[in-house]
Backbone as JSON, one array per atom type, in Angstrom:
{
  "sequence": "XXXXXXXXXXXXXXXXXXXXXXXXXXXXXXXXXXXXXXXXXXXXXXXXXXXXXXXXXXXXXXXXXXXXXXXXXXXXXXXXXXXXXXXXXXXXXXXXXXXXXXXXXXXXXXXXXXXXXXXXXXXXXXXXXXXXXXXXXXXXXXXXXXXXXXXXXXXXXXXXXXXXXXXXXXXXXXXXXXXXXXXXX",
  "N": [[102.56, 164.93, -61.06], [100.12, 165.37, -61.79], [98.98, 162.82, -63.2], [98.62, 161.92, -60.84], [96.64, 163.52, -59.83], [94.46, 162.85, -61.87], [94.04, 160.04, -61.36], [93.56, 159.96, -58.51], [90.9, 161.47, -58.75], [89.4, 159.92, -60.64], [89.28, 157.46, -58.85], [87.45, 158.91, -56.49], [85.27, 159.15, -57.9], [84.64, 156.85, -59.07], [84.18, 155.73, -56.34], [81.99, 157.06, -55.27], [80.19, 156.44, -57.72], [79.79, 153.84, -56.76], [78.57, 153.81, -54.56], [79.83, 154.62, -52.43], [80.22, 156.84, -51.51], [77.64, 157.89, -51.42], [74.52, 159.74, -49.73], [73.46, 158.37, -46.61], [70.65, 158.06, -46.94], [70.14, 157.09, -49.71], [70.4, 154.06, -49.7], [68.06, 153.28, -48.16], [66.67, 152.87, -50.3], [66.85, 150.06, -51.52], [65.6, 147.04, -52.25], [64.31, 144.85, -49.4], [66.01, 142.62, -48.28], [66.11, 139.12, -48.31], [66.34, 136.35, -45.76], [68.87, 133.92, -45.49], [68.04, 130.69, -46.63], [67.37, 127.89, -43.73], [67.66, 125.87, -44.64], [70.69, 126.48, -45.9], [73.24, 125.09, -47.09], [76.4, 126.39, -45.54], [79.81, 126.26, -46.02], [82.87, 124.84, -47.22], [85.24, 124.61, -49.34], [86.81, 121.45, -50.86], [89.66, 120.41, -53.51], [90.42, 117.52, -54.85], [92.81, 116.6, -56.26], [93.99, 119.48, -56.37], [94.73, 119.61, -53.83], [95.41, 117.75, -51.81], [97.99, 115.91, -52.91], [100.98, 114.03, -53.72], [100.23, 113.36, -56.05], [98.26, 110.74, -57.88], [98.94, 109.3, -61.01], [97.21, 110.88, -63.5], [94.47, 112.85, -66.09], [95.13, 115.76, -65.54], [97.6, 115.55, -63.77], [99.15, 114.75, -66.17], [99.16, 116.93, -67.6], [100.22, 118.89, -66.05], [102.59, 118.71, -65.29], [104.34, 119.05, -67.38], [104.78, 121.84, -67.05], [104.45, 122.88, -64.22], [105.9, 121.2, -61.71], [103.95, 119.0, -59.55], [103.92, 118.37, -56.74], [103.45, 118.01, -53.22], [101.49, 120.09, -52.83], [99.14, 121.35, -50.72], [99.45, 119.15, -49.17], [97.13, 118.18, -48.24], [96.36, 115.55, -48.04], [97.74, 114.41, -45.83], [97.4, 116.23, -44.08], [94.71, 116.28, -43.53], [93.67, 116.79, -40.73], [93.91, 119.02, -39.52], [93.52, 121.05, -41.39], [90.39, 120.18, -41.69], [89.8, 121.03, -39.29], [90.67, 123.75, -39.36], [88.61, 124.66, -41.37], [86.28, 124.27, -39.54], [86.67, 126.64, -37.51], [86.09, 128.36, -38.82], [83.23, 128.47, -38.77], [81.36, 127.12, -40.22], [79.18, 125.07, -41.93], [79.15, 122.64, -43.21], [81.58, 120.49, -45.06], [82.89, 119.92, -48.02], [84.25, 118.15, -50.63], [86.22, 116.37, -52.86], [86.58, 112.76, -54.28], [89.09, 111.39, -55.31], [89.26, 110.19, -58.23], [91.52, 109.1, -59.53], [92.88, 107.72, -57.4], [91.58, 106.11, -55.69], [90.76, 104.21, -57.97], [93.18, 103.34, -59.96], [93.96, 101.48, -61.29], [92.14, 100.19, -64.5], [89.04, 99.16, -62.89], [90.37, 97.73, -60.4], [90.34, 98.43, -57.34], [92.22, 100.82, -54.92], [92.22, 99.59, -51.41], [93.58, 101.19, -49.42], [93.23, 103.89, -50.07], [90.5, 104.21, -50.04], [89.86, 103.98, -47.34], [91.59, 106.04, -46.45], [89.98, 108.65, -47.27], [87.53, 107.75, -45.63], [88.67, 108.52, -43.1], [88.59, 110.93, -43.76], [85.82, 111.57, -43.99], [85.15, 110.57, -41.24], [86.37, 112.58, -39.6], [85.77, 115.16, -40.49], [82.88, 115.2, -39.64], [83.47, 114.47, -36.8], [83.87, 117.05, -36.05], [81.74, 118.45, -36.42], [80.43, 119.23, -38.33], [78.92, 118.47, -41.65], [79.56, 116.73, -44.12], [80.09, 116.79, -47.58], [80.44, 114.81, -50.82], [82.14, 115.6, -53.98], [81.59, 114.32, -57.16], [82.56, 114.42, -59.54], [85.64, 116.35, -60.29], [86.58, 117.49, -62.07], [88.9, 115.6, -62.75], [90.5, 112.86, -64.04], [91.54, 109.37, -64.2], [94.77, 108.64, -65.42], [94.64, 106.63, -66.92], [92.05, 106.11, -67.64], [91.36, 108.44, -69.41], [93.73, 107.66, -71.62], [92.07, 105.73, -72.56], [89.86, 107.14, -74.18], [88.82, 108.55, -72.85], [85.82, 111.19, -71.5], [85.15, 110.62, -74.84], [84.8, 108.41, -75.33], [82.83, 105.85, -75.93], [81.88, 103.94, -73.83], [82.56, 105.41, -71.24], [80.92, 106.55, -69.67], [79.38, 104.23, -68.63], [81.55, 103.12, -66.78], [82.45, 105.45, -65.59], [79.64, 105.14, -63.68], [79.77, 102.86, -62.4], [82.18, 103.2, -60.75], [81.25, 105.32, -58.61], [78.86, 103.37, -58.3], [80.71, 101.84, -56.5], [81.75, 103.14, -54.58], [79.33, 103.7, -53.48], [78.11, 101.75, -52.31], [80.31, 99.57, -51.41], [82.62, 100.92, -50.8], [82.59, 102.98, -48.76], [82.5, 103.95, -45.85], [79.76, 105.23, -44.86], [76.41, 106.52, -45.57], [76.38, 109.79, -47.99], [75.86, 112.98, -48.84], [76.46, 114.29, -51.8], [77.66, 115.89, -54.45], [77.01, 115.63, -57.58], [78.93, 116.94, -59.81], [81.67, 119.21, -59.73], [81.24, 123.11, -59.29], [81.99, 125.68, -62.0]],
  "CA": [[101.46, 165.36, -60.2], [99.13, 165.54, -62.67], [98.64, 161.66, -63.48], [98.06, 161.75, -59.39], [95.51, 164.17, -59.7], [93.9, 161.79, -62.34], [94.22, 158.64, -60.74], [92.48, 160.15, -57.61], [89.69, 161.72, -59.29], [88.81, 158.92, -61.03], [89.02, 156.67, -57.63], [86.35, 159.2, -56.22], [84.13, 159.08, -58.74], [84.45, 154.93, -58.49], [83.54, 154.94, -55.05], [81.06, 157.85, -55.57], [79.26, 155.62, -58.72], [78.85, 152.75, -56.06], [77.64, 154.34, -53.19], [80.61, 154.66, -51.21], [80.19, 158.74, -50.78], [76.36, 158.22, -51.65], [74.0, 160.14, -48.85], [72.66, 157.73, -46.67], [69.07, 157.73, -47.73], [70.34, 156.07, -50.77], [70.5, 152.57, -49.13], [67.09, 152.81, -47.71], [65.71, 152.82, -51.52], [67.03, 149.26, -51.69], [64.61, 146.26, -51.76], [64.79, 144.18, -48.35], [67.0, 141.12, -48.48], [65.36, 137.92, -47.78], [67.05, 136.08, -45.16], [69.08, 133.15, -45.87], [67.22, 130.04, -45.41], [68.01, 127.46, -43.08], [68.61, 124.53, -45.58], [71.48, 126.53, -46.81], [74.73, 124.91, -46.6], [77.33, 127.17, -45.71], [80.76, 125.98, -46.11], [83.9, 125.37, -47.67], [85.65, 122.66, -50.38], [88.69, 121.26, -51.72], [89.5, 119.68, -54.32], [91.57, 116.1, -54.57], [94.05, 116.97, -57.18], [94.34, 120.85, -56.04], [94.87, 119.86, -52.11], [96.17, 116.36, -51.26], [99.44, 116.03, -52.63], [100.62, 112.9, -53.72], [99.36, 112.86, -57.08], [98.74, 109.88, -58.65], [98.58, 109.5, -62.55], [95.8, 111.33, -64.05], [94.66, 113.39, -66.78], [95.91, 116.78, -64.8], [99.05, 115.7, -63.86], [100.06, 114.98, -67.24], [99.37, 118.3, -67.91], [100.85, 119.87, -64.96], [104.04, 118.37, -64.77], [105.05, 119.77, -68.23], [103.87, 123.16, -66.59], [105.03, 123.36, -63.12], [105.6, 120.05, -60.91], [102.93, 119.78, -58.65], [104.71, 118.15, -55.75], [102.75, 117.25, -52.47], [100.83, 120.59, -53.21], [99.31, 121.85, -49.6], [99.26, 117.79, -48.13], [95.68, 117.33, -47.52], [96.9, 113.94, -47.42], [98.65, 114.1, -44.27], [97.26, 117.43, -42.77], [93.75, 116.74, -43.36], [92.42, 116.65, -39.59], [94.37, 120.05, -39.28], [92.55, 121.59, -42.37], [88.99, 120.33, -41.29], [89.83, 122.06, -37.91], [90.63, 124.95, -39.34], [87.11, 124.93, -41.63], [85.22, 124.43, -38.55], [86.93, 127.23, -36.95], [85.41, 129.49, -39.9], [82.05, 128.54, -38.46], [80.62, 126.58, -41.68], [78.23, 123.94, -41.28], [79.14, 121.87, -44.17], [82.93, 121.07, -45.92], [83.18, 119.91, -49.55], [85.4, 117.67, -50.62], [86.17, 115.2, -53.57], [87.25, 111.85, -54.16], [89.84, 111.34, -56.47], [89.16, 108.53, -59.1], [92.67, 108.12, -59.64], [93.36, 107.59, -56.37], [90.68, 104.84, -55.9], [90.93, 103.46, -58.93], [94.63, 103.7, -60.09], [93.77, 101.23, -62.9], [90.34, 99.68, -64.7], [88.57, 98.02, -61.97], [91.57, 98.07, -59.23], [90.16, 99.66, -56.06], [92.71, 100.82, -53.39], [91.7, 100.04, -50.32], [94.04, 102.43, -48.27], [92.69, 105.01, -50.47], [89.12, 104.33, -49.44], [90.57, 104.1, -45.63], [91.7, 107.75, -45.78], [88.24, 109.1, -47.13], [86.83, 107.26, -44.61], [88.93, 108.96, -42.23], [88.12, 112.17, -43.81], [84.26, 111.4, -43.38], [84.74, 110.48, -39.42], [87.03, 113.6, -39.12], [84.56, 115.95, -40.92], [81.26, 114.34, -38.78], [83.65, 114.99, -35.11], [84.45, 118.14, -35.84], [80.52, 119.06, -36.63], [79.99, 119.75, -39.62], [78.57, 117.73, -43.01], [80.6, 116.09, -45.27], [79.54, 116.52, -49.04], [81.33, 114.66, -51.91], [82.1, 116.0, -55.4], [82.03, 113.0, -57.34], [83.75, 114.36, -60.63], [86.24, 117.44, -60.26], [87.32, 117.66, -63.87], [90.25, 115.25, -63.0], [90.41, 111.59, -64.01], [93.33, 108.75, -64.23], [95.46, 108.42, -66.66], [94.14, 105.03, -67.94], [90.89, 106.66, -68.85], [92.31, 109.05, -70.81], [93.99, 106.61, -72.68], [90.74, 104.94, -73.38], [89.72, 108.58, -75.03], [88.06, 109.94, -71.84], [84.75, 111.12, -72.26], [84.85, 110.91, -76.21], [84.58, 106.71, -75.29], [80.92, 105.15, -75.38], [82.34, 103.19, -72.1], [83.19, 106.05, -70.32], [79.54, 106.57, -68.83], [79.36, 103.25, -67.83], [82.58, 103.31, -66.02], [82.01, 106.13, -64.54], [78.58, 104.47, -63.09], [80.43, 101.71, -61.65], [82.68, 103.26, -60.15], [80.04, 105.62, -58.21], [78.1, 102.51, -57.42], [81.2, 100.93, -55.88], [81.76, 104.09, -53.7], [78.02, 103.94, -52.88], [77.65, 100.12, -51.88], [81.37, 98.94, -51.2], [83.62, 101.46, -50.41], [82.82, 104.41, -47.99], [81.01, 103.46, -44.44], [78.42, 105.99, -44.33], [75.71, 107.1, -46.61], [76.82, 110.79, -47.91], [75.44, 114.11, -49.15], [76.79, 113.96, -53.36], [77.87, 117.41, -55.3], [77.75, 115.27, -58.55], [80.1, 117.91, -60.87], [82.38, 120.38, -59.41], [80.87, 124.17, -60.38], [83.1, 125.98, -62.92]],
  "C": [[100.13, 165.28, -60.93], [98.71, 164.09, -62.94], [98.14, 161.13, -62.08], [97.0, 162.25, -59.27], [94.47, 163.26, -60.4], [93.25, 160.88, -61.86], [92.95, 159.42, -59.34], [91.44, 161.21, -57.84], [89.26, 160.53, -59.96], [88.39, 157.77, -60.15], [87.71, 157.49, -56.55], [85.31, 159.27, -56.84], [83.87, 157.85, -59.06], [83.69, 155.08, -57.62], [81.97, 155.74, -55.11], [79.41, 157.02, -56.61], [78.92, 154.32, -57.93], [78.57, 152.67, -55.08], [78.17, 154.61, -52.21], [80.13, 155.8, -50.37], [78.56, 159.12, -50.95], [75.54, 159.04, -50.45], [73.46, 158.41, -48.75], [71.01, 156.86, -47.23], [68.89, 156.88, -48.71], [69.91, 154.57, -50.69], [69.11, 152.25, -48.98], [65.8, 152.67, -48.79], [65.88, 151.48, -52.33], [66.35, 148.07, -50.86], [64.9, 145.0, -50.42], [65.56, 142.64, -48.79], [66.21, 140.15, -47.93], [66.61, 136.68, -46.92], [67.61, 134.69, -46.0], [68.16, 131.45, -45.5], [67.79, 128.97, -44.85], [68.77, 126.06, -43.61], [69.85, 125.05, -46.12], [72.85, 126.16, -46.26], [76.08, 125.98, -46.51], [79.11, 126.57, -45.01], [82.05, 126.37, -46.99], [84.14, 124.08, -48.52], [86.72, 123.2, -51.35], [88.54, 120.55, -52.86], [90.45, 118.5, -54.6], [92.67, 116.32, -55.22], [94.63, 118.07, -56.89], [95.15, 120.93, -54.54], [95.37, 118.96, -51.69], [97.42, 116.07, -51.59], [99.67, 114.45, -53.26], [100.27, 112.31, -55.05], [99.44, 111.47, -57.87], [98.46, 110.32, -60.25], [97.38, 109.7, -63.16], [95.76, 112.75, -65.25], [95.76, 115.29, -66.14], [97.25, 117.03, -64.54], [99.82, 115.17, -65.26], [100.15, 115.75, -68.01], [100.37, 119.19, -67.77], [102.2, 119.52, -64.89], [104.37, 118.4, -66.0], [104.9, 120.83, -68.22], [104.63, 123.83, -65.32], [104.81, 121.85, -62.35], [104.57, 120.16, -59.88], [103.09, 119.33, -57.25], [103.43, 117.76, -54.44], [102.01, 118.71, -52.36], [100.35, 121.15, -51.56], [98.79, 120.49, -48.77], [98.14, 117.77, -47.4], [95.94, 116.23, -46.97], [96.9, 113.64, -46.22], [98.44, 115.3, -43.3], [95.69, 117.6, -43.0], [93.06, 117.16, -42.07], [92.41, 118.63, -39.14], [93.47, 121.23, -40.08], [91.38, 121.42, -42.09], [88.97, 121.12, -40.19], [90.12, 123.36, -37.93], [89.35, 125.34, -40.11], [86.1, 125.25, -40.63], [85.62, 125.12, -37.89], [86.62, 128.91, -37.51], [83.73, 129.64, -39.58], [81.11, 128.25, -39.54], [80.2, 125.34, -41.17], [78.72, 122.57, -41.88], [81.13, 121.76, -45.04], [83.05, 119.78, -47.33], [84.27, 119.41, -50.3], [85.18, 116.62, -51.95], [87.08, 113.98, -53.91], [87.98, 111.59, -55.09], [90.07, 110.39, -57.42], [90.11, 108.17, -59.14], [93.24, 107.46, -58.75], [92.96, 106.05, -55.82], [90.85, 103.85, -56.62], [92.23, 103.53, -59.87], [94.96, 102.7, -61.37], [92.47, 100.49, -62.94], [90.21, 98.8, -63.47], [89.21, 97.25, -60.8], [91.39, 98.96, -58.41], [91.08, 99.37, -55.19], [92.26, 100.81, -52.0], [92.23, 101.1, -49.03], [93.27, 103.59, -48.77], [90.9, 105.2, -49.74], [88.96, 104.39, -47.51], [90.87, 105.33, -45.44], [90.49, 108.44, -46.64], [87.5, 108.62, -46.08], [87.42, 107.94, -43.63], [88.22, 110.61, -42.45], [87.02, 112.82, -43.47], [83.84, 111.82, -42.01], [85.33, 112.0, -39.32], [86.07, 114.57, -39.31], [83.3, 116.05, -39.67], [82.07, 114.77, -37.58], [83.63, 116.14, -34.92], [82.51, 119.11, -36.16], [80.22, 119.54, -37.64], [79.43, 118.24, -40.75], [79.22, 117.34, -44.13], [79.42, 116.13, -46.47], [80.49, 116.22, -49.82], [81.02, 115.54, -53.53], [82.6, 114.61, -56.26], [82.81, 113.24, -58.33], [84.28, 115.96, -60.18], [87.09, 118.22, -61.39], [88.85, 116.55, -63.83], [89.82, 113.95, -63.02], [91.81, 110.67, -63.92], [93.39, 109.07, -65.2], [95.1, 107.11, -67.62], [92.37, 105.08, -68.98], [91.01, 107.39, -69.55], [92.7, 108.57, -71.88], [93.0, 105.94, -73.16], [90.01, 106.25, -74.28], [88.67, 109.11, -74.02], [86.78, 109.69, -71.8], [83.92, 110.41, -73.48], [84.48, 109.11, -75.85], [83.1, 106.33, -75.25], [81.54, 104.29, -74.16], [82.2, 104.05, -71.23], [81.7, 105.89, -69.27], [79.38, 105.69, -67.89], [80.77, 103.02, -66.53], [83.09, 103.91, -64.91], [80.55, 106.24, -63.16], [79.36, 103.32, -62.05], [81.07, 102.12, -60.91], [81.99, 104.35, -58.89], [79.03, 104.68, -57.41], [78.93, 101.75, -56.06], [81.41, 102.14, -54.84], [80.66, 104.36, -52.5], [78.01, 102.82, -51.82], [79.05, 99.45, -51.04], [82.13, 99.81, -50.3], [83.59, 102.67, -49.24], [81.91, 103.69, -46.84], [80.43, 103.57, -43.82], [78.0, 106.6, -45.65], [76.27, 109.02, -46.93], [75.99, 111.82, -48.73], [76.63, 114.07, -50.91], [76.65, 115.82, -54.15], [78.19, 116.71, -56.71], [79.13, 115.89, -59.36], [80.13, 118.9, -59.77], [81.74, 121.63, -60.01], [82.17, 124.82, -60.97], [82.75, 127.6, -62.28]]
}
């Protein structure tokens, strides 16, 4: 009884220290909020390796699959129209999404074109359903073949990663898009 008594004294004096049990009046000594403004995107976002399923070979999954298999994961793949329809059913303007280099590019300078066929679907699907498609162009995940070239640590990599960016820009997708270069941490 006594470690109960504890426990809920210390949980009123929580809520107490952040205003739960405060007197009103309290609140009204807090400076006005400035509304949101109207450029602000409010949405939602996935990530290609975390949500699609499918994985191809990339630094991540040769992580993950001495870890926990990562299996078709929650099939963006194949349930994206379902998933954008449930974003836009959250009432977000905007949904957040990235492309998966390995997916694209599966080795140096080898673009899939089915792969660029279901982004493109993802695009139109996104755009019917009303909302704004934004890409994340890197998500911390790459193939496996850049890796092997040493990643980053490579003086290539930059360039590589330019190219393949330009070919996304110019070649591969078949509408101009809204760009989240880096994923936030």
């Amino acid at each position: 009884m006594r470690g109960v008594a504890k426990a809920t004294l210390a949980t009123v004096v929580a809520l107490v220290s952040v205003g739960v049990f405060a007197p009103a009046r309290a609140a009204t000594s807090l400076p006005p909020v400035s509304p949101v403004p109207s450029t602000f995107h409010w949405g939602v976002a996935t990530s290609g390796y975390q949500s699609e399923g499918d994985e191809p070979p990339s630094n991540w999954s040769a992580y993950d699959d001495k870890m926990e298999p990562y299996g078709n994961s929650v099939d963006f793949l194949h349930r994206y129209k379902e998933d954008i329809a449930n974003a836009k059913s959250l009432g977000v303007d905007t949904f957040r999404f990235g492309i998966e280099w390995a997916r694209v590019e599966p080795q140096p300078g080898v673009y899939d074109p089915a792969a660029f066929a279901f982004y493109d679907d993802v695009v139109a699907e996104i755009e019917r359903q009303g909302m704004k498609p934004m890409i994340t162009l890197s998500h911390w995940v790459h193939p496996a073949w850049f890796t092997d070239q040493g990643a980053w640590s490579n003086k290539a990599a930059v360039d590589q990663f330019v190219v393949r960016q330009r070919v996304l820009r110019d070649d591969a997708l078949s509408a101009p898009l809204a760009v989240a270069p880096v994923a936030q941490r």
